[in-house]
VODRENLO-786784 format. One line per field, with one value per residue (C-alpha): residue number from 0; residue in three letters; x, y, z. Coordinates in nm, 3 decimals. Layout:
N
n: [NUM/...]
res: [ala/...]
c1: [X/...]
c2: [Y/...]
c3: [Z/...]
END
This chain:
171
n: [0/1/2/3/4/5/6/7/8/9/10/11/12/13/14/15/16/17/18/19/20/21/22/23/24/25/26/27/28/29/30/31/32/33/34/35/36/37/38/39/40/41/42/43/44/45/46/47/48/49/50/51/52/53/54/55/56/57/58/59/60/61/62/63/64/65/66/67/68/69/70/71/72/73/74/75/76/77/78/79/80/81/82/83/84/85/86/87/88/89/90/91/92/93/94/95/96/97/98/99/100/101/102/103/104/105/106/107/108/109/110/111/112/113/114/115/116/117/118/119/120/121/122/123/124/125/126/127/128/129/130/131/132/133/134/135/136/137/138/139/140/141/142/143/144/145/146/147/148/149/150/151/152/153/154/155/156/157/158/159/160/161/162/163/164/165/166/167/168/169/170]
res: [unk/unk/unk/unk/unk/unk/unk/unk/unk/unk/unk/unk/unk/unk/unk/unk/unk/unk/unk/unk/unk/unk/unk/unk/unk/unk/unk/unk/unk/unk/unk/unk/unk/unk/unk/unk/unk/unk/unk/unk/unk/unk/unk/unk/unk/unk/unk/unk/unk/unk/unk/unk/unk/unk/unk/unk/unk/unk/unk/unk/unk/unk/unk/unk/unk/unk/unk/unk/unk/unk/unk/unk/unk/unk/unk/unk/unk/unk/unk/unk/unk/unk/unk/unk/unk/unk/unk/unk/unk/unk/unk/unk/unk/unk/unk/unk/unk/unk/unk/unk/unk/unk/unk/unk/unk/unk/unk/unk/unk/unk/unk/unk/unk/unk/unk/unk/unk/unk/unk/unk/unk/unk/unk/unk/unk/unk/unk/unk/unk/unk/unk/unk/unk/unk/unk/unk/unk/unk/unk/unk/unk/unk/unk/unk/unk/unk/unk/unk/unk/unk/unk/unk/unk/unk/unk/unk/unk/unk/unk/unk/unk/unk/unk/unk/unk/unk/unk/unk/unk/unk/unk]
c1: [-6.772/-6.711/-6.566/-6.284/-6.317/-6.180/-6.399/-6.512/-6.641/-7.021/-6.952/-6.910/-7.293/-7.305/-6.921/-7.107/-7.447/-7.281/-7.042/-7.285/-7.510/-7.235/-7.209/-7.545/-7.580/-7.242/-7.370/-7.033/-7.048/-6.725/-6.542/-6.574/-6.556/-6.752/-6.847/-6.624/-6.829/-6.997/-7.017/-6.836/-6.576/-6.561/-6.491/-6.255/-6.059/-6.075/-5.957/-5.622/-5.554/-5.726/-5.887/-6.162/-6.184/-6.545/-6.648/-6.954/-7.139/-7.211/-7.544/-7.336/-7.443/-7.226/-7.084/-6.764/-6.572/-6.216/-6.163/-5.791/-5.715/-5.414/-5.327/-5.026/-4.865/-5.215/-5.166/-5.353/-5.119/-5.058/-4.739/-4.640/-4.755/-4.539/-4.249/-4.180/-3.929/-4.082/-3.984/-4.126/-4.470/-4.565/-4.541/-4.833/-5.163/-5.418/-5.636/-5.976/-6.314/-6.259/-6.639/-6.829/-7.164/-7.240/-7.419/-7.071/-6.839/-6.620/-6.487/-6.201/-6.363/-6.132/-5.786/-5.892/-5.959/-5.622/-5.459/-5.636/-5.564/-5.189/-5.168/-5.343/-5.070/-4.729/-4.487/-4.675/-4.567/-4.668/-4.480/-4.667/-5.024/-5.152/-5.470/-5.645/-5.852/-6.003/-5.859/-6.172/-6.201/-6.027/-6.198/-6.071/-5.710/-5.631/-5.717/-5.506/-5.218/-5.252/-5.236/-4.879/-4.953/-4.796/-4.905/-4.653/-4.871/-5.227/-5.316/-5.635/-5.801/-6.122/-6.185/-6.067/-6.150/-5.842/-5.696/-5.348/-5.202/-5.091/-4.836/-4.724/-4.426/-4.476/-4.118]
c2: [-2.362/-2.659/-2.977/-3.182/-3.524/-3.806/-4.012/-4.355/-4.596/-4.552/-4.191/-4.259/-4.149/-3.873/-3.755/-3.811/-3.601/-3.318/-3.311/-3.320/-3.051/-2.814/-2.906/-2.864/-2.523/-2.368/-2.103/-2.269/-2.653/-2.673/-2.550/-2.853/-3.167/-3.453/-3.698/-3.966/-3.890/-4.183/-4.387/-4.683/-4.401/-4.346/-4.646/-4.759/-4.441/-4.538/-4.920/-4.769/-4.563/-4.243/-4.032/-3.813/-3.572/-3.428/-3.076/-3.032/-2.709/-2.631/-2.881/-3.211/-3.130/-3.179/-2.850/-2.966/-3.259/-3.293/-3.645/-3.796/-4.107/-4.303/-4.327/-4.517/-4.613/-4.533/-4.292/-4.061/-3.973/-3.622/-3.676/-3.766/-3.372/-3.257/-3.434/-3.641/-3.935/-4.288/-4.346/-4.058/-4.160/-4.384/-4.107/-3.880/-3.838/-3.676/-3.428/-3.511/-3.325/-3.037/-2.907/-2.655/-2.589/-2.265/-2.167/-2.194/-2.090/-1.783/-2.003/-2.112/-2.482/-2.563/-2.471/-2.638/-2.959/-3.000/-2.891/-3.144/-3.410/-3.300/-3.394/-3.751/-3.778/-3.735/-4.006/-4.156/-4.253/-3.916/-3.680/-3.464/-3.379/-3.266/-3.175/-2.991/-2.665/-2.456/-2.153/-2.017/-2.125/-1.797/-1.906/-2.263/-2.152/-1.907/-2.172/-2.375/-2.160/-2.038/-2.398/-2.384/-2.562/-2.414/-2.424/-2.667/-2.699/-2.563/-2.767/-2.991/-3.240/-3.426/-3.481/-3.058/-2.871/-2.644/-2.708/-2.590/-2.896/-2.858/-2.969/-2.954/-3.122/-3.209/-3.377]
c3: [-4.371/-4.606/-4.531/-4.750/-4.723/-4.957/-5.187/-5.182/-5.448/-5.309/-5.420/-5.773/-5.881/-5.665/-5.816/-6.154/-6.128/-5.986/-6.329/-6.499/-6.324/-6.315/-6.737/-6.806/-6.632/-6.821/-7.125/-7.295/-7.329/-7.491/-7.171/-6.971/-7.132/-7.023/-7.223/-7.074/-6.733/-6.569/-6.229/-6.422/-6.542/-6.146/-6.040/-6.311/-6.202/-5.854/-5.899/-6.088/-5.797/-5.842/-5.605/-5.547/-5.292/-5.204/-5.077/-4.843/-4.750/-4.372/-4.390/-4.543/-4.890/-5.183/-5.327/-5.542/-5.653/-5.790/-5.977/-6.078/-6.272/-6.288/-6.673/-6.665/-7.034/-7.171/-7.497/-7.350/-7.038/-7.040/-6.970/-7.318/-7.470/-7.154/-7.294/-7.020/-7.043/-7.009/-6.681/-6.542/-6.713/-6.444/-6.178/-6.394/-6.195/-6.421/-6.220/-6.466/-6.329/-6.078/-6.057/-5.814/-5.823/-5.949/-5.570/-5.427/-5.667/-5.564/-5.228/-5.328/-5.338/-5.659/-5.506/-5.162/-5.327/-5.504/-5.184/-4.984/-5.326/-5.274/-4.874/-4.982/-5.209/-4.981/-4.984/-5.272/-5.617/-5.804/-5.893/-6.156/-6.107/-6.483/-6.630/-6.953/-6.912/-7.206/-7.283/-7.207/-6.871/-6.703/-6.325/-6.352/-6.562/-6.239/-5.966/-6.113/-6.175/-5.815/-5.703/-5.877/-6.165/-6.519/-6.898/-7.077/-7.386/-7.576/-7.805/-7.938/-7.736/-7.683/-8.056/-8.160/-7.800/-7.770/-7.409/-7.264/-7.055/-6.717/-6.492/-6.130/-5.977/-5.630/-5.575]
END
């Protein structure tokens, strides 16, 4: 039994060590990107709207996190390699750590996350969720295809990591 609850700036360390515990424990560092991973990266996310949402095991104990950021005009909105017009930029959500630890993967933590994200988001401002996953990531690529997002684009990222970019319209 695991709990979904929504994040809250006191969470930012916690949201951080579990990144990078689920990083450091991969055979493949290039899957999961996370360089940019920090509390500060946390909270920044969090004061431009973005939210986490936290999974707890049946004892209150942290098993997953899924982290989204708010990029606005920034270059880096995914939005832009989706071909989206400017107007619709501002409605981008970027979905940018979904992690599990590896003692609960196989639960469907990953897809339950970014349905709870997607009930903290009606009536809001977004319309696309989007996010990057390797290629090589089959586990993370199917969650998120079952979640009902699609591949609009592979291409390089994160300084020459191949990624395909994905998009779901909520609206």
């Amino acid at each position: 039994m695991y709990t979904f609850t929504r994040a809250v700036p006191e969470d930012a360390q916690s949201i951080s060590d579990l990144v990078h515990t689920v990083a450091d424990a991969m055979e493949n560092k290039r899957l999961f990107y996370t360089a940019s991973m920090s509390p500060s990266m946390c909270l920044s996310a969090f004061e431009r709207g973005g939210i986490g949402i936290l999974a707890r095991d049946g004892e209150g104990r942290l098993a997953g996190i899924l982290l989204t950021d708010v990029p606005g005009d920034d270059e880096e909105n995914l939005g832009l390699d989706a071909g989206l017009e400017d107007k619709e930029l501002e409605k981008v959500m970027h979905v940018e750590y979904a992690a599990v630890l590896k003692e609960h993967t196989g639960r469907h933590l990953q897809q339950n996350m970014m349905a709870r994200l997607e009930e903290e988001l009606k009536g809001s401002h977004v319309r696309y969720l989007m996010c990057t996953i390797s290629p090589d990531n089959p586990g993370s690529l199917k969650s998120a295809l079952n979640n009902g997002y699609r591949v609009v684009k592979t291409m390089e990222k994160y300084g020459g990591l191949l990624r395909h970019v994905l998009m779901k319209q909520l609206w």
